[in-house]
C-alpha positions as CSV (number, residue, x, y, z in Angstrom):
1,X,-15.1,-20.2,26.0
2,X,-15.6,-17.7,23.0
3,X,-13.4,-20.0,21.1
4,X,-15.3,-23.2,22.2
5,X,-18.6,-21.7,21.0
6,X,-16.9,-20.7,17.2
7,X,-16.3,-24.7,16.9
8,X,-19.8,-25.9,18.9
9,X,-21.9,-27.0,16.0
10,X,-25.0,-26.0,16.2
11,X,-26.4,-27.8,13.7
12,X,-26.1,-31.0,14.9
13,X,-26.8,-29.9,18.2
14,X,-30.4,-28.3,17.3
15,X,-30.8,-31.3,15.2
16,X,-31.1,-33.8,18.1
17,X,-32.4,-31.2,20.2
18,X,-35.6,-31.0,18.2
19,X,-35.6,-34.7,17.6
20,X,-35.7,-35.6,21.6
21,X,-38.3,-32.9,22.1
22,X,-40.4,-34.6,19.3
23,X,-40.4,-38.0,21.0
24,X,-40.4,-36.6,24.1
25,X,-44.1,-34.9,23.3
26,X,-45.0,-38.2,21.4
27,X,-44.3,-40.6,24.2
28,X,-46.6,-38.5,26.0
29,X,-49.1,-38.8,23.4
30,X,-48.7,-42.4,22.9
31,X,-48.3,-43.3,26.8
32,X,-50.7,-41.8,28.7
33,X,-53.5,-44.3,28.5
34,X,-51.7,-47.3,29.2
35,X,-49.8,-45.0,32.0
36,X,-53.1,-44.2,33.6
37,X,-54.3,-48.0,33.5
38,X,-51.1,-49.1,34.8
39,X,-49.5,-46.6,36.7
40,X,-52.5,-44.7,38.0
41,X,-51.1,-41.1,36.4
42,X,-50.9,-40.1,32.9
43,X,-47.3,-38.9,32.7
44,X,-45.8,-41.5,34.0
45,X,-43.7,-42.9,30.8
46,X,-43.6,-39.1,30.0
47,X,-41.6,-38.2,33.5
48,X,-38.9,-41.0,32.8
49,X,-38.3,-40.2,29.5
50,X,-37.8,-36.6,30.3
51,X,-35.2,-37.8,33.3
52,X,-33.3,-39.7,30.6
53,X,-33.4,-37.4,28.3
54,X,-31.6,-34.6,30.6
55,X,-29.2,-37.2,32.4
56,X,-28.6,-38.2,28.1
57,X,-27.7,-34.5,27.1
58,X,-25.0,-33.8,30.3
59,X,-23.4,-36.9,29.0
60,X,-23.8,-35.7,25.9
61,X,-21.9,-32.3,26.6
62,X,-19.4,-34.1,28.5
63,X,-18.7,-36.8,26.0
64,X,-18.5,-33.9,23.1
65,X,-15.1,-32.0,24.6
66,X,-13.6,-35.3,25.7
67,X,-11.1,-35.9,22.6
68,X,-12.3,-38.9,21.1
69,X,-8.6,-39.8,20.4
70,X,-8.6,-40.3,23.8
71,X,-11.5,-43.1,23.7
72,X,-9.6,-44.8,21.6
73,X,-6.4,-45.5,23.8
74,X,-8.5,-46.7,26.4
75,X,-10.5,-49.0,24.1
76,X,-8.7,-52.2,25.9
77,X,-10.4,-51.6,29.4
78,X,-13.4,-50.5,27.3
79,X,-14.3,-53.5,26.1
80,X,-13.0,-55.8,28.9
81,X,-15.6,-53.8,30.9
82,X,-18.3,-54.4,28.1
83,X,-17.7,-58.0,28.3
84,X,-18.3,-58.6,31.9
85,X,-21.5,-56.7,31.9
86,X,-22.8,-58.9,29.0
87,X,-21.5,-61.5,30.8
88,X,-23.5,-61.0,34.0
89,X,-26.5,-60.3,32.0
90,X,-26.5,-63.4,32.1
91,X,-25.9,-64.4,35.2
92,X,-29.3,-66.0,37.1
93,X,-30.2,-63.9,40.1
94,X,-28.5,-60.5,38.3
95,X,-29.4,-60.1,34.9
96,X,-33.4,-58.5,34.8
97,X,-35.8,-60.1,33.0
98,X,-38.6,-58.8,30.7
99,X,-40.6,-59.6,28.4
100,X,-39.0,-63.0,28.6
101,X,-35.4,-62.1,27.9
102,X,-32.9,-61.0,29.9
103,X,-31.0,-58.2,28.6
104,X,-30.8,-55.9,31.8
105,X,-29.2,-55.1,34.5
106,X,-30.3,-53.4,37.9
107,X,-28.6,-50.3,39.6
108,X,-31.1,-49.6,42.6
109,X,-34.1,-48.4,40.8
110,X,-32.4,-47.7,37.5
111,X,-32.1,-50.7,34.8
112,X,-29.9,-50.3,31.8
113,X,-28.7,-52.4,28.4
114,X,-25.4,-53.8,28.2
115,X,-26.1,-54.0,24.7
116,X,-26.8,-50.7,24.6
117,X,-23.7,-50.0,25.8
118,X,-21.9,-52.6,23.4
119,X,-23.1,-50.5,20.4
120,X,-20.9,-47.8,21.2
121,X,-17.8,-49.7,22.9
122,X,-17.4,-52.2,19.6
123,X,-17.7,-48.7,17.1
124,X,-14.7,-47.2,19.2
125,X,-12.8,-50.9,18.7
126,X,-13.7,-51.2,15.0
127,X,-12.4,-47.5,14.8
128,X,-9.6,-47.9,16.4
129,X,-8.6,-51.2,15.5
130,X,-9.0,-51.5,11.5
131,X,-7.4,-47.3,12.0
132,X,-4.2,-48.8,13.2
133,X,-3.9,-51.7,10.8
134,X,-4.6,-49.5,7.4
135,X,-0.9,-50.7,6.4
136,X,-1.5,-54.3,6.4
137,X,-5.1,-54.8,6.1
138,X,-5.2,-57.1,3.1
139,X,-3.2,-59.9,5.7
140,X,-6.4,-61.9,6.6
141,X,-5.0,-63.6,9.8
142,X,-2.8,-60.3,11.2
143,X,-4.8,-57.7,9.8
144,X,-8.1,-58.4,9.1
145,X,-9.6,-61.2,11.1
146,X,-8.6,-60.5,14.8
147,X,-11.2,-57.9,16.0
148,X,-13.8,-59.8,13.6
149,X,-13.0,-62.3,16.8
150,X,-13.7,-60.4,19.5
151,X,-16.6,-58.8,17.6
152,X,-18.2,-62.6,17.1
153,X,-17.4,-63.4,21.0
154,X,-19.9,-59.8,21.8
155,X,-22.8,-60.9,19.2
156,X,-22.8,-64.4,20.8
157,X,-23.2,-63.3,23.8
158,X,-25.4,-60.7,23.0
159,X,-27.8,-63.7,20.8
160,X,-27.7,-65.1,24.2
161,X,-29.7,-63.0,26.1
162,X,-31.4,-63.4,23.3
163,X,-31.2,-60.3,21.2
164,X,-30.9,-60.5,17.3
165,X,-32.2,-57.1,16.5
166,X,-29.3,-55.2,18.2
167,X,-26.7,-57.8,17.2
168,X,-27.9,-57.0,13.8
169,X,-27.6,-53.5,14.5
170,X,-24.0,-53.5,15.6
171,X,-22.8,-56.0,12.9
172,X,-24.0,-53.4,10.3
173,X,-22.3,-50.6,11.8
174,X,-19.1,-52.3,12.4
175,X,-19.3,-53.7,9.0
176,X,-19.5,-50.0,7.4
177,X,-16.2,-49.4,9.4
178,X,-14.8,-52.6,7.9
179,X,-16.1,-51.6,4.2
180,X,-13.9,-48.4,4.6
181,X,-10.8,-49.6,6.1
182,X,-9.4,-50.8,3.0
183,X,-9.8,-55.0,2.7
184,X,-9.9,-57.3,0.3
185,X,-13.0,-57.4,-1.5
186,X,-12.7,-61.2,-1.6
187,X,-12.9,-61.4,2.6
188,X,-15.2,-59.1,2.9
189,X,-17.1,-61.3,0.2
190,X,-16.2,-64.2,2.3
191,X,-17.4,-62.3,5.7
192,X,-20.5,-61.1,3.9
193,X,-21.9,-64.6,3.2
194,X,-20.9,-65.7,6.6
195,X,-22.9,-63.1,8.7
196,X,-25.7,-63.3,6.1
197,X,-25.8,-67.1,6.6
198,X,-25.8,-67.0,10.2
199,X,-27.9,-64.5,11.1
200,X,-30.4,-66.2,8.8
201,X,-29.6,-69.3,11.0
202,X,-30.5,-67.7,14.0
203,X,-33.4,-65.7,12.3
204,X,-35.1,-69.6,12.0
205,X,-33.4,-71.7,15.1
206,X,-35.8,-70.3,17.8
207,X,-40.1,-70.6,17.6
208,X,-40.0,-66.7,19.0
209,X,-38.6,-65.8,15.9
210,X,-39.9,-67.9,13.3
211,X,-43.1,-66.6,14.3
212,X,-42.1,-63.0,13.9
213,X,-40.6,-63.7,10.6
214,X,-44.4,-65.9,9.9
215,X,-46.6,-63.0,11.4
216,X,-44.1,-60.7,9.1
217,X,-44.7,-62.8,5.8
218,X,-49.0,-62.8,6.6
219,X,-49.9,-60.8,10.3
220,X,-53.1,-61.6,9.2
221,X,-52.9,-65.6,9.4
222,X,-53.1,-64.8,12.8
223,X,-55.0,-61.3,13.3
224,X,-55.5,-61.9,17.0
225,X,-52.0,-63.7,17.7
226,X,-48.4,-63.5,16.2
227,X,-49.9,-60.6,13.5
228,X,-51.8,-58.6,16.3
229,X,-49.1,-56.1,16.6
230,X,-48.6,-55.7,12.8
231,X,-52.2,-55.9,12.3
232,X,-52.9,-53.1,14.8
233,X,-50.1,-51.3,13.3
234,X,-51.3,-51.4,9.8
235,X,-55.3,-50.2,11.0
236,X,-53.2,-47.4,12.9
237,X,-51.0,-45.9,9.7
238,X,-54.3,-46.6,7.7
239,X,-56.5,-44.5,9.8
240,X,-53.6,-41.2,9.8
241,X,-54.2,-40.6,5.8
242,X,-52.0,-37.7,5.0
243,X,-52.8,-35.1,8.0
244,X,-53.9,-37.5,10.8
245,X,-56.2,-37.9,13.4
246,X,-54.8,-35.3,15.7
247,X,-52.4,-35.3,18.2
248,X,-53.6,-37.1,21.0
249,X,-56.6,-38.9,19.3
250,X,-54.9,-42.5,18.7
251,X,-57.5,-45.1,18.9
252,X,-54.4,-47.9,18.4
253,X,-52.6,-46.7,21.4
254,X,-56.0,-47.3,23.7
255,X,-54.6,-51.1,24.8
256,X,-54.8,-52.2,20.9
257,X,-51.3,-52.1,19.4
258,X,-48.6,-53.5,22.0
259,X,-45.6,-51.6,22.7
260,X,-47.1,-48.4,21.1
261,X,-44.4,-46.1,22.9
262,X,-41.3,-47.9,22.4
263,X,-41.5,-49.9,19.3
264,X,-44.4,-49.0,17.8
265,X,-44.5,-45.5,18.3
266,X,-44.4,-44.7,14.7
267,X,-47.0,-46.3,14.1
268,X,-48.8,-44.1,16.2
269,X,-47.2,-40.4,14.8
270,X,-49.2,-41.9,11.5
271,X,-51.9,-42.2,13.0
272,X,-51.9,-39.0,14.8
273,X,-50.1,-36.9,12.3
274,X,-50.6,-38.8,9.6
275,X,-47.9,-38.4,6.3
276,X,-47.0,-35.5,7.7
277,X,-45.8,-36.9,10.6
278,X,-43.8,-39.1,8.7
279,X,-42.3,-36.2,6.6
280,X,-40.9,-35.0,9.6
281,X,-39.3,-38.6,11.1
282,X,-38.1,-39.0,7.8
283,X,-36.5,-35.4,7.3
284,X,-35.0,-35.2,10.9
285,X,-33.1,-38.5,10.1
286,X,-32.4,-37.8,6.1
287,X,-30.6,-33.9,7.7
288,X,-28.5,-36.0,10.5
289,X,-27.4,-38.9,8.0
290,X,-26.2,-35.9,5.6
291,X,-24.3,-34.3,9.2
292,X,-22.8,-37.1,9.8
293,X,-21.6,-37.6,6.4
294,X,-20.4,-34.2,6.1
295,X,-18.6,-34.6,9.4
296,X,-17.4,-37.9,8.3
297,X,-15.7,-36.0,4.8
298,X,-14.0,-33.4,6.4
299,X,-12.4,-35.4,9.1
300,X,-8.4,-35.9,8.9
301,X,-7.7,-39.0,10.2
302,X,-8.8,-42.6,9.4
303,X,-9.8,-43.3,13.7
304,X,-12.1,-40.4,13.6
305,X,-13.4,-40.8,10.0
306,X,-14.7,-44.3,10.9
307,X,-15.8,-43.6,14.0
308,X,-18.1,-40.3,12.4
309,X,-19.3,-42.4,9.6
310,X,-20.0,-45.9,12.0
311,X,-22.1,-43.7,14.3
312,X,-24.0,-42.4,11.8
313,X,-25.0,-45.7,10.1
314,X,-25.7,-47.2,13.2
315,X,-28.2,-44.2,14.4
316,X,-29.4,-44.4,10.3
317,X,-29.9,-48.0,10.1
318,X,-31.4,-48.4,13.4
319,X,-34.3,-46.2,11.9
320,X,-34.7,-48.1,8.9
321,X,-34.7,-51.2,10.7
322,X,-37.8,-49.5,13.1
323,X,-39.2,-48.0,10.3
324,X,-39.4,-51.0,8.5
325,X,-40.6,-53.0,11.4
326,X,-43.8,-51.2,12.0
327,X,-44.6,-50.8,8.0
328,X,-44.4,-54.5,7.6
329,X,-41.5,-53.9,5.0
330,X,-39.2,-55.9,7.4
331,X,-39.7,-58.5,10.2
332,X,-40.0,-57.0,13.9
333,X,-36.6,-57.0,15.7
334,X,-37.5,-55.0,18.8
335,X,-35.4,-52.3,17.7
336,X,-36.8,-48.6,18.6
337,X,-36.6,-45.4,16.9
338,X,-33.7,-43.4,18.0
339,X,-34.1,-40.5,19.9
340,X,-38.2,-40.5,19.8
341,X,-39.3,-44.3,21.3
342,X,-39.1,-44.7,25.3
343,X,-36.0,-46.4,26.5
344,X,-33.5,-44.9,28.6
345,X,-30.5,-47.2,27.9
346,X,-31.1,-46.3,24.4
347,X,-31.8,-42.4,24.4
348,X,-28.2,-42.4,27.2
349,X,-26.2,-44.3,24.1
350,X,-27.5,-42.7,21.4
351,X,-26.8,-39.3,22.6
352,X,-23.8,-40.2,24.2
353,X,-22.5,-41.4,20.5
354,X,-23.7,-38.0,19.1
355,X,-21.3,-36.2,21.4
356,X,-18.3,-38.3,20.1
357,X,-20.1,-37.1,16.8
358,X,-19.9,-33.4,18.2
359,X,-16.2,-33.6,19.2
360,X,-15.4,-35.1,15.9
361,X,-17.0,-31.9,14.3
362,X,-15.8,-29.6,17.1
363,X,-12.0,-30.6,15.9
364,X,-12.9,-30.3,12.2
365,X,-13.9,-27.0,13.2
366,X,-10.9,-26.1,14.9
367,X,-8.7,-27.3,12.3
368,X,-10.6,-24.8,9.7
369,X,-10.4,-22.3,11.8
370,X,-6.5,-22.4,12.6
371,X,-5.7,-23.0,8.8
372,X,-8.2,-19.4,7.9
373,X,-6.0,-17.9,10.5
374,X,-2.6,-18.9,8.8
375,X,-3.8,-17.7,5.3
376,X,-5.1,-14.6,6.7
377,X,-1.6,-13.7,8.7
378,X,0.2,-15.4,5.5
């Protein structure tokens, strides 16, 4: 145990720590009045988040002394299993619906992302995968293209549900694996046009989303429609100014800016905390991109190098994509902020991901440790 606790790092761990507590205390904040209107007690979105955050942080611990070598020989079953569930997503009579997509599935009282569960599952096959074919990576049909396949079979089925925004978010993170495996510039030109092509494709071949990227261009061609979130969001990081309005004192969140504890919630720490508020986002997420990056530097072996570095671009890029959302800077893709918005499939995942992160470190750690120890007896 003493020798476990010499390789926990702490770091990371406080890191995430503090982050969950922050959202956990700012899903409250942002909650409570549309918990009280339609749930009849103000700690309602409060409770659940707290219940995923707890069930998120045993897997967590479990997930960070698993050897994440060991993920990667079961990646096979791994994803056949991820497959099926996005499959029965989208199954009628099984896959939940909300919001009008279907992107859940029910356990008893419990619903949960398959997509969710896809970011994780392709980052262990991209590791894994382009790790094994280092020595042949520039042969485009042996080396290269094959888990681009299975990769393309997931975001279709995942664009059927329909979800762009985290089909977007596991393209880029698998792609950062792909830029550091060692291909061809020349595919990855080719496969860079591609995915940019169709994802713009998709981005205009459904009403629901041309609005979005309308109401993106001008939210305020349609103040009370298509723009009202952006609108709403805008009036809220507007009102913040640089210290706020004080915790708890959103006007926004009072039934005036949809979603305002999932998606939106940013929107509301401006108001509430004002620049300061964002200071704080933006530090918590700058000090774990520069941990996982560290992580990602000292680590031995191509599997766990791009496995540390995808997680960390995914978690990163996530926030830049939420960030971006609610400032208008980017069209709306439904994606939330990690660790702080409500969602339990997502706060399960992402901390789940972060104890692959931990083991990584843990057996950097170790390594650093043993080598000290043959110097010193050297």
């Amino acid at each position: 145990m003493k020798n476990i606790m010499k390789r926990w790092d702490f770091g990371l761990f406080t890191l995430i720590l503090l982050m969950a507590l922050f959202g956990l205390m700012m899903v409250y904040s942002s909650s409570f009045p549309y918990a009280i209107l339609q749930h009849g007690e103000d700690n309602y979105f409060f409770n659940r988040q707290l219940i995923w955050i707890v069930v998120g942080f045993v897997i967590f611990f479990v997930v960070s002394f698993i050897p994440y070598q060991l993920l990667g020989k079961f990646i096979a079953p791994l994803i056949l299993l991820l497959i099926v569930l996005l499959g029965l997503v989208l199954v009628p009579g099984i896959g939940v619906e909300r919001n009008y997509s279907t992107r859940w599935l029910g356990v008893g009282p419990f619903v949960f992302q398959p997509s969710e569960i896809a970011k994780l599952i392709m980052l262990i096959y991209f590791a894994k995968a382009y790790s094994n074919k280092r020595n042949y990576i520039g042969e485009f049909s042996r080396g290269f293209l094959p888990p681009l396949l299975i990769l393309a079979f997931v975001f279709f089925l995942i664009i059927m549900q329909p979800d762009l925004g985290t089909g977007i978010s596991i393209i880029i993170a698998c792609g950062g694996v792909l830029l550091l495996s060692g291909a061809k510039w020349q595919h990855l030109g080719v496969l860079g046009g591609l995915a940019v092509s169709g994802v713009a494709m998709l981005a205009f071949s459904a009403d629901y989303r041309m609005d979005r990227m309308t109401s993106f261009v001008d939210p305020f061609a349609d103040p009370l429609g298509q723009g009202l979130q952006l609108v709403n969001s805008y009036i809220a990081i507007g009102t913040g100014g640089f210290t706020g309005e004080g915790l708890g004192n959103s006007i926004q969140k009072m039934g005036y800016l949809p979603e305002a504890h999932t998606d939106f919630i940013m929107a509301i720490i401006l108001e509430e905390l004002g620049i300061i508020g964002l200071i704080i986002v933006m530090g918590m997420f700058v000090t774990f991109l520069l941990k996982g990056f560290d992580i990602f530097k000292k680590t031995p072996n191509y599997f766990g190098k791009f496995l540390a570095f995808g997680i960390t671009i995914q978690i990163c890029f996530q926030a830049i994509l939420n960030l971006g959302s609610v400032s208008g800077l980017l069209p709306i893709t439904g994606i939330t902020l990690p660790l702080i918005s409500y969602g339990g499939s997502s706060m399960v995942i992402t901390l789940a991901g972060i104890g692959m992160l931990m083991n990584i470190s843990m057996q950097n750690n170790k390594a650093e440790q043993q080598n000290s120890e043959e110097k010193n007896s050297a």
